[in-house]
C-alpha positions as a printed Julia matrix, in Angstrom:
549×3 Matrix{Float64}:
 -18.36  -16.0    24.34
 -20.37  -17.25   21.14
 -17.93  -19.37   19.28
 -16.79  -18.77   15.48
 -19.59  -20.06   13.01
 -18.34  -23.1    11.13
 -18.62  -24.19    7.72
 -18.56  -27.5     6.39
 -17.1   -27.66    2.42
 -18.68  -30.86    1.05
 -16.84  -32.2    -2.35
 -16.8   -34.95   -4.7
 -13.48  -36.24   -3.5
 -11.09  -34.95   -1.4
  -7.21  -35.63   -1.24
  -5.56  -34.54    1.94
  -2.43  -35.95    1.74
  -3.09  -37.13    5.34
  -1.88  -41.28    6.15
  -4.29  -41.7     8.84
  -7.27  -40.37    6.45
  -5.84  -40.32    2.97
  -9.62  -39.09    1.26
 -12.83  -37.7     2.88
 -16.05  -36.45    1.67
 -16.27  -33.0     4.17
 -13.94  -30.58    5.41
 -14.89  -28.36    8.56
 -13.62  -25.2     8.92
 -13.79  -22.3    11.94
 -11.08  -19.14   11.69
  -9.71  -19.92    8.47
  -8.28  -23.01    9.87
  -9.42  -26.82    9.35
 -11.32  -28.22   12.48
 -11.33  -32.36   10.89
 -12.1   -33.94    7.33
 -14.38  -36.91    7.31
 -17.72  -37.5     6.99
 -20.04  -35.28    7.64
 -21.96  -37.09   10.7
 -18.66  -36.86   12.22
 -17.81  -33.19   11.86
 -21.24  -32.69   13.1
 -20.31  -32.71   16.29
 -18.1   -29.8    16.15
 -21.33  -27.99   16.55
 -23.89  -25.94   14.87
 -22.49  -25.44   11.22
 -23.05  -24.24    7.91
 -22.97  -26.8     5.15
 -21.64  -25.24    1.73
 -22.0   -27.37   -1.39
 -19.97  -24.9    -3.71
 -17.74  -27.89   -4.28
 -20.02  -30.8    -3.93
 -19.08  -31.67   -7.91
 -15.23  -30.86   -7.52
 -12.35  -32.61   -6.23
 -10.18  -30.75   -3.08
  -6.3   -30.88   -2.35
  -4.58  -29.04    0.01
  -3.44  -25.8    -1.73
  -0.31  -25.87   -3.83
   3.04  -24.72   -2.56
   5.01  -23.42   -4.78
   8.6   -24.26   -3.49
  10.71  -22.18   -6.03
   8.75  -18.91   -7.68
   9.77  -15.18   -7.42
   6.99  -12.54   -7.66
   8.61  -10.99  -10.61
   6.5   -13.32  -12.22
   3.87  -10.41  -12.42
   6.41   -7.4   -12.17
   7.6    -9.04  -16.01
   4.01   -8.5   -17.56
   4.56   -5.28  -17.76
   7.55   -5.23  -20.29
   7.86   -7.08  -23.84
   7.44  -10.98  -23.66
   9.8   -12.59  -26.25
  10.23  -15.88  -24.49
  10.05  -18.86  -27.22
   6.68  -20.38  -25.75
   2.9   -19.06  -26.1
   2.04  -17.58  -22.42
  -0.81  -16.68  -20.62
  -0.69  -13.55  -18.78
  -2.16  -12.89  -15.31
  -5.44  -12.02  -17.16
  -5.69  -14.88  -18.81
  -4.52  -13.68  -22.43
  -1.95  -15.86  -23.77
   0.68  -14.26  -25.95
   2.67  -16.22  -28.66
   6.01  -17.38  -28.59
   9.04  -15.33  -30.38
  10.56  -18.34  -32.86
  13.53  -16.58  -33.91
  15.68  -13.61  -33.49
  14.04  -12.48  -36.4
  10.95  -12.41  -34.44
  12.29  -10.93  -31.15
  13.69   -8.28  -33.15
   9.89   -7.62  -34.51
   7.9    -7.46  -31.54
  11.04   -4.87  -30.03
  10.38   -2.87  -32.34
   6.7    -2.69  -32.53
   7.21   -2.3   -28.54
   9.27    1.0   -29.35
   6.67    2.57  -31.68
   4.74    2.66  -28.72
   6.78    4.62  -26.27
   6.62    8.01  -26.08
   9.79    9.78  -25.29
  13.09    8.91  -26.88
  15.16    8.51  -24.23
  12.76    5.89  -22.13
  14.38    2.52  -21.76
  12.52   -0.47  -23.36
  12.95   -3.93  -21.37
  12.17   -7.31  -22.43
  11.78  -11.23  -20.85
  12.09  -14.55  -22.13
  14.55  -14.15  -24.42
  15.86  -17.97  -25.33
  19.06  -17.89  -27.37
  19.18  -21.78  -27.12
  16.64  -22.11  -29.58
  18.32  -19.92  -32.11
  21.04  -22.09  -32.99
  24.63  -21.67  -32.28
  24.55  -17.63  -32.99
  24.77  -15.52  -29.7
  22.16  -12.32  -29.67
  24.88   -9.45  -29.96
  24.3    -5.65  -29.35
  23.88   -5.08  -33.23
  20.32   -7.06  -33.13
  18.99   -4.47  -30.64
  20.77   -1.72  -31.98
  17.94   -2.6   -34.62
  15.61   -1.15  -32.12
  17.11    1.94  -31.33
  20.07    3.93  -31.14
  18.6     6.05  -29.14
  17.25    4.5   -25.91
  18.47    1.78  -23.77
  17.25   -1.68  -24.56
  17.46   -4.61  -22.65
  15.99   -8.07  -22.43
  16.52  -10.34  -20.21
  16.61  -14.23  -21.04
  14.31  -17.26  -19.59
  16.9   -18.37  -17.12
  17.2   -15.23  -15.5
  20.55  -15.7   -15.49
  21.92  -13.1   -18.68
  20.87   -9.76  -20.14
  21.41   -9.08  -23.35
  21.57   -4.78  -24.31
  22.02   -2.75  -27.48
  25.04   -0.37  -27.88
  23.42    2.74  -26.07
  22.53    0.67  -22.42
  26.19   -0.22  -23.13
  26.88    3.56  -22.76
  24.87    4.18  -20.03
  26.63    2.02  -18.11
  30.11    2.58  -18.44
  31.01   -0.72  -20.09
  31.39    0.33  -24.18
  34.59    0.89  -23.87
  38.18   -1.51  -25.13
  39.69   -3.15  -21.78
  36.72   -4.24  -19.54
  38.04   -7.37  -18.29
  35.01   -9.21  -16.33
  34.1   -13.1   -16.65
  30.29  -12.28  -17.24
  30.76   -9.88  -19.73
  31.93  -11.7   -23.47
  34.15   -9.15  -25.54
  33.71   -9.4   -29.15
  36.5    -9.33  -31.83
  36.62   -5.39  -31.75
  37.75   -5.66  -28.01
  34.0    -4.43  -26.95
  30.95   -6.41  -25.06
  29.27   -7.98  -27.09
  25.88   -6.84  -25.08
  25.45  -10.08  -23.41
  26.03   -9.73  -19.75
  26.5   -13.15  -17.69
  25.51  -13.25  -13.61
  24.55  -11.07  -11.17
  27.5    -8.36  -10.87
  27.64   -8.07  -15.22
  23.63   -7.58  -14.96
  23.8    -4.98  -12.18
  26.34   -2.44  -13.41
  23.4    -2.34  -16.41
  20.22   -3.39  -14.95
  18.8    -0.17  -13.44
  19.79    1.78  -17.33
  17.34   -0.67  -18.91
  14.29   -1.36  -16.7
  15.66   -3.72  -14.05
  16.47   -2.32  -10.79
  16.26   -4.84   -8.88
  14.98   -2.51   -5.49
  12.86   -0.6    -7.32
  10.92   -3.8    -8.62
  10.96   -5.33   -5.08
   8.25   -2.44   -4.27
   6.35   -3.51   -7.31
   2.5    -3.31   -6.1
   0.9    -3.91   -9.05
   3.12   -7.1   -10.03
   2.31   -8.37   -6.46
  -1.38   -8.16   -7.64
  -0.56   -9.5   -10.54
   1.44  -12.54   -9.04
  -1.44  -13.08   -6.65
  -3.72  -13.74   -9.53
  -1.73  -15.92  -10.91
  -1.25  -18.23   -7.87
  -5.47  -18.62   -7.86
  -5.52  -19.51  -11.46
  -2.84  -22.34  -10.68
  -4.52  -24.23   -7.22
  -1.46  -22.13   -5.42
  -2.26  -20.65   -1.89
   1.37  -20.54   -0.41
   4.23  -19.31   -3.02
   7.55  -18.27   -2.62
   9.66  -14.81   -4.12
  12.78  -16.6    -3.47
  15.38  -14.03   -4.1
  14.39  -10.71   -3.21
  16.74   -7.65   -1.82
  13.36   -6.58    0.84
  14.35   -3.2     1.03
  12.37   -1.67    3.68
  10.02    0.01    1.28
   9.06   -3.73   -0.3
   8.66   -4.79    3.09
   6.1    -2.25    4.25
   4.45   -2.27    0.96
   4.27   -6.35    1.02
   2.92   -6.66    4.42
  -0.02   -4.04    3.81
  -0.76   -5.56    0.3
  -0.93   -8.89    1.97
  -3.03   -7.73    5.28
  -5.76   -6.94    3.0
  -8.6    -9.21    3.51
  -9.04  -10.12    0.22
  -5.82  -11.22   -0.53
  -5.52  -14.87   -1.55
  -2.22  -16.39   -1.57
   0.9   -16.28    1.51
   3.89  -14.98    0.44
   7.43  -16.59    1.84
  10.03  -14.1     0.26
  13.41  -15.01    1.19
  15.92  -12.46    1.13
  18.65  -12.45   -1.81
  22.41  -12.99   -0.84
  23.85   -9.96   -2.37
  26.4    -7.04   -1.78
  26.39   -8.08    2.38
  28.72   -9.89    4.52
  27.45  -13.26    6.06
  27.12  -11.27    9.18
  25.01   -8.94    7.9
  22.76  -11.06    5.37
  22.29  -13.06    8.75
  21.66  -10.68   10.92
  18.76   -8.86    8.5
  16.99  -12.11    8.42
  16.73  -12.59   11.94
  15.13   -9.05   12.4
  12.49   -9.62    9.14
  11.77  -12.64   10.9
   9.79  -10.68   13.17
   7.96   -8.59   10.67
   6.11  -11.79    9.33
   2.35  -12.26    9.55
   0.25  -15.2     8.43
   0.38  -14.2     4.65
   4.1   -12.71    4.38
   6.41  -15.19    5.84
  10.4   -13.85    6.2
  13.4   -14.5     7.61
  15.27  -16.79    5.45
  17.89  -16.38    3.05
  18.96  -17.59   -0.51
  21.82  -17.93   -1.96
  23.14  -18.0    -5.53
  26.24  -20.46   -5.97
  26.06  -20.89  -10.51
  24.6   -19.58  -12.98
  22.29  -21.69  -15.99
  22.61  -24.45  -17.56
  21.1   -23.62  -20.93
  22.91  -20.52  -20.4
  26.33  -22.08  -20.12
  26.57  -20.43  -17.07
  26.48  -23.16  -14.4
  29.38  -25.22  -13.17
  29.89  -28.63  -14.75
  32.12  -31.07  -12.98
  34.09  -33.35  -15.43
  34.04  -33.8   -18.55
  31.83  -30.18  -18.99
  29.42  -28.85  -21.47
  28.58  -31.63  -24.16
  29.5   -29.03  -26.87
  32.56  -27.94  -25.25
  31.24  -24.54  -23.76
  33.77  -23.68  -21.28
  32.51  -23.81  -17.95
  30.0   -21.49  -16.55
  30.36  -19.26  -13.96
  31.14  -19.15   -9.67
  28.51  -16.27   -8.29
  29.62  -16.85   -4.36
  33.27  -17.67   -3.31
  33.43  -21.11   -0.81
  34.36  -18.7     2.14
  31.55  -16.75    1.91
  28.56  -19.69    1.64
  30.26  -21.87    4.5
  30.3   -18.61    6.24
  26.51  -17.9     5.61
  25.54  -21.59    6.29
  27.72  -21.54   10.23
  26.48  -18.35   11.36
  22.73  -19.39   10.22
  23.07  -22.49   11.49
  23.65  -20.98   14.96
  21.02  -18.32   14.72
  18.26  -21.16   13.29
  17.72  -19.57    9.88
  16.84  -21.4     6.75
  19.1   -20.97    3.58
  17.76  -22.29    0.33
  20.93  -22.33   -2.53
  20.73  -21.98   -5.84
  22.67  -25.17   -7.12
  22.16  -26.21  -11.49
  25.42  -27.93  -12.43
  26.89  -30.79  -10.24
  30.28  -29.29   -9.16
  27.94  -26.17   -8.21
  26.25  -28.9    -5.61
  29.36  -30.54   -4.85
  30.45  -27.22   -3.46
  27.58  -26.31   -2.07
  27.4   -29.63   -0.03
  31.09  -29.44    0.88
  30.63  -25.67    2.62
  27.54  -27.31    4.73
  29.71  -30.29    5.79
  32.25  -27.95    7.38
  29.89  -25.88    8.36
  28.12  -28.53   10.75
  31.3   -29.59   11.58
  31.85  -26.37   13.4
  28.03  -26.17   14.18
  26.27  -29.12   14.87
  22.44  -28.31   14.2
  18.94  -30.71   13.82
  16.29  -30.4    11.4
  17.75  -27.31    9.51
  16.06  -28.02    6.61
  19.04  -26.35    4.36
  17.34  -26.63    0.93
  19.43  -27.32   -2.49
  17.63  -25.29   -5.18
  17.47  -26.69   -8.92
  20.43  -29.07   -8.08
  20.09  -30.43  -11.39
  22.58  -32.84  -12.2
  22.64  -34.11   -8.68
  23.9   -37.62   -8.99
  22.9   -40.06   -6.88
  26.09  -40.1    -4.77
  25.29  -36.79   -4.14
  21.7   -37.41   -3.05
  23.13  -39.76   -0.24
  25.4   -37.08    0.89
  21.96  -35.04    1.16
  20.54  -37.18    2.69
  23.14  -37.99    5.84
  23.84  -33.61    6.08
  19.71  -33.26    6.6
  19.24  -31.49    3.04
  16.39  -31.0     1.22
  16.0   -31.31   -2.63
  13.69  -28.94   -4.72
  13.91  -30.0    -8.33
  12.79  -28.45  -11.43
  11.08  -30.84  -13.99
   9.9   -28.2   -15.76
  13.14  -28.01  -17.43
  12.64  -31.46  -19.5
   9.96  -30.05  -21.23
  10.94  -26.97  -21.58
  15.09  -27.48  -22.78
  15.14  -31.08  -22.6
  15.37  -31.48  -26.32
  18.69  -28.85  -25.91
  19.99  -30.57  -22.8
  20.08  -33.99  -24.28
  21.54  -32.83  -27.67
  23.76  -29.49  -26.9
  24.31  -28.66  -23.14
  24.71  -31.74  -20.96
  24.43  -35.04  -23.68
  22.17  -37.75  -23.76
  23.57  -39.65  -20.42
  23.56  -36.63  -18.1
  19.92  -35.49  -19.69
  18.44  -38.87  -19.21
  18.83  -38.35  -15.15
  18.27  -34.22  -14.62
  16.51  -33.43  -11.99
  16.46  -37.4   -10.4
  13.2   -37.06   -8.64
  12.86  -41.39   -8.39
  16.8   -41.51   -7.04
  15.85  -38.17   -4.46
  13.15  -40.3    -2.91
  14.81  -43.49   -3.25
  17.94  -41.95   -1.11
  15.98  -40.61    1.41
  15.99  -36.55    0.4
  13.18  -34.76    1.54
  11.76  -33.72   -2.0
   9.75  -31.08   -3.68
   9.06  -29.67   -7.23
   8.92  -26.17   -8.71
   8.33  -23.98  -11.59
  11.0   -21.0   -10.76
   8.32  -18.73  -12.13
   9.02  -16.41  -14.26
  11.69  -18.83  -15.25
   9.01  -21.03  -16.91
   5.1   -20.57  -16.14
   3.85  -20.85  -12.4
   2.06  -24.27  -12.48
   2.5   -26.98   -9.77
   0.29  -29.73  -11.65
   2.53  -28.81  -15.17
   5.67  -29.6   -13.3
   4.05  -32.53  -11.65
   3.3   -33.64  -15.16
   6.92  -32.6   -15.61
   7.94  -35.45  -13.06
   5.99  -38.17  -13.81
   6.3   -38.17  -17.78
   9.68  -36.5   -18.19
   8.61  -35.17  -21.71
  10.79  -32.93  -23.6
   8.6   -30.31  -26.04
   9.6   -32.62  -29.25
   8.17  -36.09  -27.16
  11.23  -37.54  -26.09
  11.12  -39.1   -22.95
  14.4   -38.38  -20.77
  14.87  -41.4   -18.19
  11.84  -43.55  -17.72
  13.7   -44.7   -14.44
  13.84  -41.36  -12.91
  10.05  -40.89  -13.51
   7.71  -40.88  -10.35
   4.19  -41.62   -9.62
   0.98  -39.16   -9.96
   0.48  -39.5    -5.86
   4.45  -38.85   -4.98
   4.36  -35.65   -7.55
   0.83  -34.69   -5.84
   2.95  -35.11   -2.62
   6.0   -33.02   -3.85
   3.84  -29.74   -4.48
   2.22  -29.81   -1.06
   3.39  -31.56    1.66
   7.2   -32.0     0.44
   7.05  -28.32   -0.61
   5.83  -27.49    3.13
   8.61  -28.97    4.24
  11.27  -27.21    2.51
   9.51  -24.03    4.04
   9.43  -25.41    7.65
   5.65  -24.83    6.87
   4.7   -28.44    6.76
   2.91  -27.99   10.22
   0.24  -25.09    8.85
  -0.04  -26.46    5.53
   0.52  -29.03    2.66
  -2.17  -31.49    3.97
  -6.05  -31.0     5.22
  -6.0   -32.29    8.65
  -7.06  -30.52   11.92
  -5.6   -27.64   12.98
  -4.12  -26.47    9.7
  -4.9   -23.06    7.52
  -7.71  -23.74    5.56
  -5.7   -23.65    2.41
  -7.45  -26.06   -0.73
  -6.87  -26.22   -4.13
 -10.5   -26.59   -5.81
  -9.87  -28.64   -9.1
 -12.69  -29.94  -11.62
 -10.99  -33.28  -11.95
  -9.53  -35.86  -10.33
  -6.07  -36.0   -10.47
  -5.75  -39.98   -9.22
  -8.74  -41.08  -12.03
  -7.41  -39.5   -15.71
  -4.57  -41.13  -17.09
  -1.15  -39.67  -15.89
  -0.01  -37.87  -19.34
  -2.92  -35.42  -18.95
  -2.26  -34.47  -15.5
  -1.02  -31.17  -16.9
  -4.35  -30.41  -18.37
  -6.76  -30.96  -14.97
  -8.6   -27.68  -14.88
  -8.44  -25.74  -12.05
 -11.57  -24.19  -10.23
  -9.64  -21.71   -8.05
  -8.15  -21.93   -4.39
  -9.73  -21.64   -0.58
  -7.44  -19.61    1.05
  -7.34  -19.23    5.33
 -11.19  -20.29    4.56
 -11.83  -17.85    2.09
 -12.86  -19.17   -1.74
 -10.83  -17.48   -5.31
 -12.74  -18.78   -8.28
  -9.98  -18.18  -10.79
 -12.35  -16.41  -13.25
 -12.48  -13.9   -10.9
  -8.65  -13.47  -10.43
């Protein structure tokens, strides 16, 4: 049998986050999987090979794993972005930021000249109240827009719609007497248009653009999403809340199987409208449908709601502005009951955690839960966990949890957490990276794309300067160094994924996953480690330039 040909990738440095050979000059590769990384007299003797100097002037890292992303980051292109930042799209266009309501209002309505029949919903993302001052965006502003057609936007977090007066309609809900902690009544006894959490947003989603089955069997935003990943160093991602109708699922493994698709998918199915039992039992049988590039079987679980949204659950003393408390999405009963019966059946459960006594729950339903069920290495994941404090990172630490915070969220509404949301004490230690890996957490880092822009070496920046958008710098303590952030968005990501034995470092025997960068993330000076420009990605052994996504 003539063996596989082998190529050898020479580069100017390369990283493999790898103790017992931290750097290397060559990487050898046969099936899509890494065969050693060394020298290149060494790899030699691997046999007759192919020596490819494509990235003899770039620096190589094992591909990024993005820990905390949800594909809708390309399904969202396609409506009106209104988010408060500039953004590149998938092609590489970047759109500007909406700076008021004012503004939002504007680019609605410029959207709605363009549709053609009067009756088609128009749908928005990115909408960021927060920044608007102490006004909440009511019905009237996108009545505005139309009277005629359902309009709906949904805001950064993810976490709230906001509709005009006819999606109102549609739905059911404009009407005196609706009685429902996610949906705000205004002083005429009506909703006020802004719907809070997952049941508020459902009763309306599908009347203004997001039904959230029919844009799990979004092709095109797959695509899209896929492009994205190569322009970003990312070659393993997650779409870590999706409903995987069986539609999706047939669409997702096909678009995946094709051989030119560059990134592996882990899409963890969304703890919604099922019983533990059942949310349990579907996981175990899409476990079997994975491949190399879709991974399933795992579930996630939503336990608050946002913290910029006013929607998470703050322990004692609350909201710094004296909000009252966000919101519960899943009962006690019901997440120790999905935590036991996965347990016993060896599925991973990532939960959605942002304000402390969210976590404190959270942590409480998995103590009881192991109580009953005694289980190693589960790898039970606590998602966002924001305000963790660090009593609460020991606790991780002796129930075998996993951490994945989101330092995006200092640049991003740092500025607001530190001055509105959370005050100055609680903002200075959000998302304690330095206290995670001084407890003992297993720890990695994410973007929550679309939440804020898919970018693993932004939110590394994120972690090791802690810079809110105006320059402040929230908690010098909790701030981490370049080569543990590098280590959070590979390895430590892996981890979280049970994936840390296929990728997250370049060692033998693992995919041939790199992330091809034009400079060296250990040699330019930390603050800039959000600008090192990315080549593309090697994915199974196969190279994305990103001009070419």
């Amino acid at each position: 049998m003539t063996p596989s040909p082998i190529t050898i990738f020479r580069a100017r440095r390369i990283l493999t986050m790898n103790p017992a050979r931290p750097e290397a000059t060559h990487v050898a590769v046969r099936e899509g999987r890494i065969l050693g990384a060394g020298p290149l007299e060494e790899l030699a003797g691997w046999g007759t090979y192919t020596l490819d100097d494509t990235f003899a002037d770039k620096v190589l890292m094992p591909g990024f794993v993005e820990g905390h992303s949800h594909a809708a980051e390309g399904t969202f292109w396609r409506y009106t972005y209104l988010g408060r930042f500039d953004r590149m799209d998938p092609e590489g266009k970047v759109w500007p930021g909406a700076q008021s309501i004012e503004d939002v209002v504007t680019r609605l309505q410029e959207a709605e000249r363009q549709l053609g029949s009067p009756t088609e919903s128009l749908a928005g993302w990115g909408l960021d109240p927060i920044y608007y001052g102490d006004r909440r965006v009511v019905r009237a502003d996108f009545d505005r827009v139309s009277t005629t057609r359902a309009v709906g936007v949904m805001h950064a977090s993810g976490h709230i719609f906001n509709v005009n007066t006819r999606a109102l309609e549609l739905a059911g809900l404009l009407r005196p007497g609706v009685n429902h902690p996610g949906i705000p009544l205004g002083a005429d006894g009506l909703p006020t248009g802004e719907l809070k959490g997952p049941e508020a947003m459902t009763i309306v989603g599908a009347h203004v653009g997001f039904d959230r089955e029919a844009l799990a069997n979004d092709e095109a935003g797959l695509r899209r999403f896929a492009k994205l990943c190569v322009r970003q160093g990312v070659t393993t991602a997650t779409d870590l809340a999706n409903l995987l109708p069986d539609d999706a699922v047939s669409m997702m493994a096909r678009v995946t199987g094709e051989a030119g698709f560059p990134v592996r998918i882990v899409s963890f199915r969304r703890f919604q409208a099922l019983t533990p039992e059942q949310v349990v039992d579907m996981a175990v049988k899409l476990k079997t449908k994975s491949t190399d590039r879709l991974r399933l079987g795992a579930i996630k679980l939503f336990v608050d709601g946002s913290i910029q949204g006013f929607s998470a659950r703050l322990r004692w003393p609350g909201y710094y502005n004296g909000a009252p408390n966000g919101l519960w999405y899943t009962p006690p009963e019901a997440i120790t009951g999905v935590y036991k019966l996965a347990l016993e059946k060896g599925v991973l459960v990532h939960s959605h955690t942002n304000g402390d006594q969210a976590t404190e729950m959270a942590l409480d339903c998995l103590e009881g839960a192991l109580l009953d069920q005694p289980a190693r290495d589960h790898r039970f994941t606590l998602q966002h966990c924001q305000l963790a404090d660090a009593a609460q990172f020991r606790r991780m630490a002796r129930l075998g949890m996993c951490a994945n915070l989101f330092p995006n969220h200092h640049f991003y509404w740092g500025d607001q957490h530190y001055e509105t949301t959370v005050g100055p004490e609680r903002a200075m230690r959000m998302n304690a990276c330095a206290t995670a890996l001084a407890s003992g957490v297993p720890l990695a880092i994410h973007s929550d794309a679309p939440v804020t822009p898919l970018g693993p070496l932004f939110t590394a920046w994120g972690a090791v300067n802690r810079r809110t958008a105006s320059g402040r710098v929230l908690g010098t303590t909790e701030c981490i160094s370049v080569a543990d952030a590098l280590r959070t968005i590979t390895l430590g990501a892996a981890w979280t994924l049970k994936l840390d034995g296929e990728v997250g470092s370049i060692e033998c025997g693992k995919r041939a996953d790199f992330a091809v960068l034009e400079d060296d993330p250990l040699e330019i000076a930390p603050e800039t480690l959000k600008d090192v420009r990315i080549w593309g990605t090697v994915q199974g052994g196969r190279p994305f330039p990103a001009n070419g996504a």
